[in-house]
Residue, then its C-alpha position, 0 to 999 in steps of 0.5 A: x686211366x684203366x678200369x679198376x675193378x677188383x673182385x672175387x674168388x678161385x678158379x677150380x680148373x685150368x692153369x698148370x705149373x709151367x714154371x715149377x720146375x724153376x723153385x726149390x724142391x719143397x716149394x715145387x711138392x708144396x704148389x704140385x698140390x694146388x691149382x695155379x690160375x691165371x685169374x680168380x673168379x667168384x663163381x664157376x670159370x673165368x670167361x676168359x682164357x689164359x692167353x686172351x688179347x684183351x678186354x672185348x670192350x676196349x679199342x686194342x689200337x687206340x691211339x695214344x695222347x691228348x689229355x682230358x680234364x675232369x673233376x671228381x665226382x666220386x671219392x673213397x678213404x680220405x679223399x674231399x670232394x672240394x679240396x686236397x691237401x695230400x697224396x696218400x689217399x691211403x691213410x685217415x690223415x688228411x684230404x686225399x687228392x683225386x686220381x691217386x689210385x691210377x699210380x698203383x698196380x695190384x696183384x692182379x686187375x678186373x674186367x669190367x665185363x666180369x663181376x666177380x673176377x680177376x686177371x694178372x697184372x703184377x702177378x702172373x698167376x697164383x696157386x691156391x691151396x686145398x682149403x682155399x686159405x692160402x694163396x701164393x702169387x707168382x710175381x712177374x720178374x718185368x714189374x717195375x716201380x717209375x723209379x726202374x727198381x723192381x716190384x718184389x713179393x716183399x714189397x707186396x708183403x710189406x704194403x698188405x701188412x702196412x694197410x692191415x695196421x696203419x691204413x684208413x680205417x676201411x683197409x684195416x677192417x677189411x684186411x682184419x682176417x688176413x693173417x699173414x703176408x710173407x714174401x718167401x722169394x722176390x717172385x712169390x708173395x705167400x697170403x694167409x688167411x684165417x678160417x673165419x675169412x670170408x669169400x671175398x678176402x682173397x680178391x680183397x687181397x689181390x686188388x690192394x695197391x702196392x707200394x715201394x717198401x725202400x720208398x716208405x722205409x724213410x717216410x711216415x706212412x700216417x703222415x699228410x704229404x704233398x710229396x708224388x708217391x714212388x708208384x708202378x702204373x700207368x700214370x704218374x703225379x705231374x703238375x698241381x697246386x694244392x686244392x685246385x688241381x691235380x694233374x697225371x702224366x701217362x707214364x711211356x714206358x710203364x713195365x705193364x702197357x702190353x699186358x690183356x689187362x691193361x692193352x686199349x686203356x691209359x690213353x691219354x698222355x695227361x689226366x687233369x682233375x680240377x678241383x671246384x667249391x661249388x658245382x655251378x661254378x664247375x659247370x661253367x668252368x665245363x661250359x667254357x672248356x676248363x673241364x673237357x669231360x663231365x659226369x652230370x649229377x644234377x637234373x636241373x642243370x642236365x634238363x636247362x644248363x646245356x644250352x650255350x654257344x659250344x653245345x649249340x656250335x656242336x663242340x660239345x656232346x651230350x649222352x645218356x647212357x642206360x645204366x645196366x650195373x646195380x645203382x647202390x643206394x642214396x638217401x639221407x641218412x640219420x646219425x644212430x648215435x644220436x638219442x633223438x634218433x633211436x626210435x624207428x618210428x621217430x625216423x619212420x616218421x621224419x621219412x613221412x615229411x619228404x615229398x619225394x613227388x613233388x620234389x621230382x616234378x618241381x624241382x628234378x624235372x622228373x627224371x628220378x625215381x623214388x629210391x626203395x631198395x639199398x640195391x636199386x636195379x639188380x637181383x638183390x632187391x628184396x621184393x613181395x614176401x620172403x622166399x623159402x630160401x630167405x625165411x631160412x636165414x631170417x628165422x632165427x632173429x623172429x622176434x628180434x627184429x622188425x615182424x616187417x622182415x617176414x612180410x613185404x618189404x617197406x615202400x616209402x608212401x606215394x605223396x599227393x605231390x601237393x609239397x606237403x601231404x596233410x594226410x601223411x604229415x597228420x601220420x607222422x604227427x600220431x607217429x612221433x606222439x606214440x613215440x613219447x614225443x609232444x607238441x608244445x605250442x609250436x615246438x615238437x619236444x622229444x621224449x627226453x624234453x628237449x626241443x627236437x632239433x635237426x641240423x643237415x649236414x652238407x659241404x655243397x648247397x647244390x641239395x639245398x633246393x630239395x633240403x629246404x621244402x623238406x625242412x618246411x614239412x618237418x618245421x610244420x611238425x614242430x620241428x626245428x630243421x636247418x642246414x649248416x655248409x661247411x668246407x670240405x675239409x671240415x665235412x669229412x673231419x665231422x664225418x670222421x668223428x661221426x659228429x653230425x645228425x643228418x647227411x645225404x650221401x650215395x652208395x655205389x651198387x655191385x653185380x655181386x655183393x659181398x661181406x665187404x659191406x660190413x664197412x658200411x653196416x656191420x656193427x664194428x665199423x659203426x664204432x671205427x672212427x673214420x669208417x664208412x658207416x657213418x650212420x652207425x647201423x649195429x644189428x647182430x642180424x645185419x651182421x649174419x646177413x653180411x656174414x652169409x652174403x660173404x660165405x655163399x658159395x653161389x650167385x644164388x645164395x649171394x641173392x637170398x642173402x642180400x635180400x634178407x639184408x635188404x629186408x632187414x635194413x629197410x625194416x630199420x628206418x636207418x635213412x630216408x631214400x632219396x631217388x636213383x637215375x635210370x641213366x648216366x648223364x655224360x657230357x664232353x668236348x667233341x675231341x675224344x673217341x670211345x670203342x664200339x663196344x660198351x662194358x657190360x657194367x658202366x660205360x667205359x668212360x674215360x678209361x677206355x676212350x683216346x684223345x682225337x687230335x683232328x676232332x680236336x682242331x675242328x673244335x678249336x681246342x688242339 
């Protein structure tokens, strides 16, 4: 399957009307005052070309064929983890299957060497006016749906409608400043947006999937299906069984294979995900060939598991890749809407019981390190005291906010690795005491009265062995925490409806932040049912931060901004990091072949490697 990296902003240079002559007069005048490109980019030129061949990091000759099993690892909209129970992957209806997103072109495809940038794919290129607030993308007449019917401009404006009013919940906020979409020819969709959108909204836009509007035209687009969508990629749905397997058949005479976008990528003639309840029974599943790639998440699996016949027989491969993209953030993160979670130092000092030392020797195999910053392994990371830069955005929320924010930004402390610190537990005690909280006997009681009591959220038990010491240190505080496992379907219902205390969740970085993560901390999503700020952070002063990341018009000021964001979220106590891995644990059946060259952010894999067929039978899996 292809990379898919959809970003950011206008090209100011470059791109002239070739095929103006070919509108209407008014529409030729109209596009004479705008500058057609072939590509958006979010700061300064594009790297490459109008006529470039292709990605540097993919394999232009790569052969195609073979398949490759895998299971899902990470998720988006209403997709589980452990089940599925639907194809639309678009909507809050349901349990998305896994893959979805490979069926569908966008306008236009990201390069993977290039945060921040966009290269035409259903669209051949786009003008954009003076004001930047209106984009026309110029559709290519080749695009065509698996069914041989043609991609229009007016199936562009019907899917971008169609998401901004019936899509999950993250579509629809980040979609809000659209103001319009109108095809105004098959060959030209027409985006509008409002003055108050922000940089990123156009990119936003040219990323979205597009649908067949005939298709939809008899069908409920909030409905659960198990019906394949008509879809115009690389891949198609094949095979499945509901909640077990989803498989993709590469599609052979897909309308985009020779575009630079595409050319080296969608090489395997079948993708496979399988779907597991429990991660060790898909590692023995991955140790006996079922699944053939594997992304490792789990240290002690990674430092012990793989060590069986075929790794040792040297059919199975393992690798770790330096990460040199942003890690994102992971941790535990605490449900805000909760009473017994309002008081910063209340959550401050639940963090102070988590023994991150002892949990990365004893149980981790000290292959982590202790997560500070929502934007681990990257420039944004606020660090020592505010910058000048910084104290200009920050300064107008003094006294409204933490006095932290203006001074070094907060560490969680260093344990003695004994498992339970009696010096910072004794702190978290004073801590939840000046809060209002008190000891009764054995049981900690709220301000409130009422016994405080913990329940951790899970669909997995894989974190129980890191959960259960942590859960000790806060019982010795009194507190009663405990666990609760439920399935998948149920993990995400619950999530949905932001009915929990506690979860652990993980958060992918970028090179280039942008206001998009107001789905996962602005104030109005943390009141959108369904959204991705589960934890329902609401700050006025997160939002600004959001806000001047969105409208920054250098990679400078999206660093400034992003720190004070970072400063800000971390003075909130609204999680408990947890830990970040400095490499990428990869796995798999000695049958695949990758190019040479690695994409400057991630490592390509699977969407640019091929299948091996000689590899293959050496092994024994031809």
């Amino acid at each position: 399957m292809a990379i898919r990296i959809t970003r950011r902003r206008l090209l100011e240079s470059g791109g002239a009307l070739a095929a103006a002559a070919t509108l209407p007069g008014s529409l030729t005048a109209a596009l004479a005052q705008e500058n057609e490109v072939h590509g958006l980019s979010t700061f300064g030129e594009l790297a490459l070309p109008p006529n470039f061949p292709h990605f540097a990091y993919v394999n232009p000759k790569a052969p195609k064929g073979g398949s490759i099993t895998i299971q899902i690892k990470r998720g988006g909209g209403n997709q589980s983890f452990d089940t599925f129970n639907t194809l639309n992957t678009f909507v809050l209806q349901g349990d998305g299957a896994a893959g979805m997103e490979a069926c569908f072109d966008s306008l236009m495809a990201g390069s993977a060497d290039e945060p921040g940038s966009l290269y035409g794919l259903l669209a051949k290129s786009v003008a954009v006016s003076a004001d930047k607030l209106t984009y026309r993308f110029r559709m290519r007449q080749e695009a065509r749906f698996h069914d041989g019917s043609r991609v229009t401009a007016g199936d562009v404006a019907f899917s971008l409608n169609l998401l901004k009013s019936k899509g999950h919940p993250t579509y629809r906020l980040i979609l809000a400043e659209m103001t319009s979409a109108v095809a105004e020819s098959d060959d030209l969709i027409v985006v509008k947006l409002s003055p108050k959108r922000s940089r990123d909204l156009h990119l936003v836009v040219a990323g979205m999937p597009v649908f067949s509007e005939k298709y939809w035209s008899t069908r409920n687009f909030e409905a659960s299906t198990l019906e394949p969508p008509l879809g115009s990629s690389g891949y198609k749905v094949g095979r499945l069984e509901q909640g077990r397997f989803i498989e993709f058949d590469r599609v052979p005479d897909y309308w985009a294979k020779d575009l630079p976008v595409n050319i080296g990528q969608n090489n395997f003639d079948r993708v496979r995900w399988e779907y597991f309840r429990d991660r060790q029974v898909a590692f023995e599943a991955f140790k006996s060939g079922v699944i053939t790639f594997q992304e490792e998440f789990t240290s002690r699996i990674w430092a012990t598991g793989y060590d069986f016949p075929a790794i040792n027989e040297g059919k199975v491969k393992k690798e770790a890749l330096p990460k040199t993209e942003p890690i994102g953030s992971q941790g535990w993160i605490y449900n805000l809407r909760r009473d017994k979670f309002a008081d910063p130092r209340i959550r401050e000092a639940l963090g102070l019981a988590f023994d991150f030392e002892w949990t990365n020797k004893n149980i981790m195999f000290s292959s982590f390190s202790r997560a500070t910053s929502y934007f681990e392994n990257s420039d944004s990371k606020a660090v020592g005291l505010p910058s000048p830069e910084e104290l200009k955005l920050l300064e107008p929320f003094r006294g409204k906010v933490p006095d932290e924010v203006f001074g070094e930004p907060y560490l969680p402390p260093v344990s003695d690795g004994s498992g339970s610190d009696r010096a910072l537990l004794r702190r978290a005690d004073e801590m939840l005491r000046a809060a209002g909280c008190k000891r009764d006997g054995n049981v900690m009681k709220l301000p409130n009265g009422q016994p405080f009591e913990i329940e951790f959220l899970d669909s997995t038990p894989s974190l129980q062995p890191h959960t259960q010491p942590f859960q000790a240190n806060l019982k010795r505080l009194g507190i009663n925490a405990t666990s609760r496992i439920v399935d998948g379907a149920q993990y995400q219902r619950r999530l949905d409806e932001f009915d929990f205390d506690m979860i652990s969740r993980a958060m992918s970085g970028s090179a280039i932040p942008s206001d998009s993560m107001r789905i996962l901390y602005g104030s109005e999503a943390a009141k959108t049912r369904g959204s991705r700020n589960v934890g329902g952070i609401a700050s006025p002063a997160i939002d600004a931060m959001i806000e001047a990341v969105g409208q920054a018009d250098s990679y400078a000021e999206v660093v400034v901004a992003a720190k004070c964001l970072d400063r800000l979220l971390r003075a909130g106590r609204y999680w408990i990091p947890m830990w970040w891995n400095a490499s990428e644990w990869l796995a798999y059946w000695d049958m695949y072949e990758r190019p040479q060259t690695k994409p400057k952010y991630g490592s390509g894999a699977p969407g640019t490697w091929w299948y091996d067929p000689e590899k293959a039978k050496r092994i024994g899996k031809a």
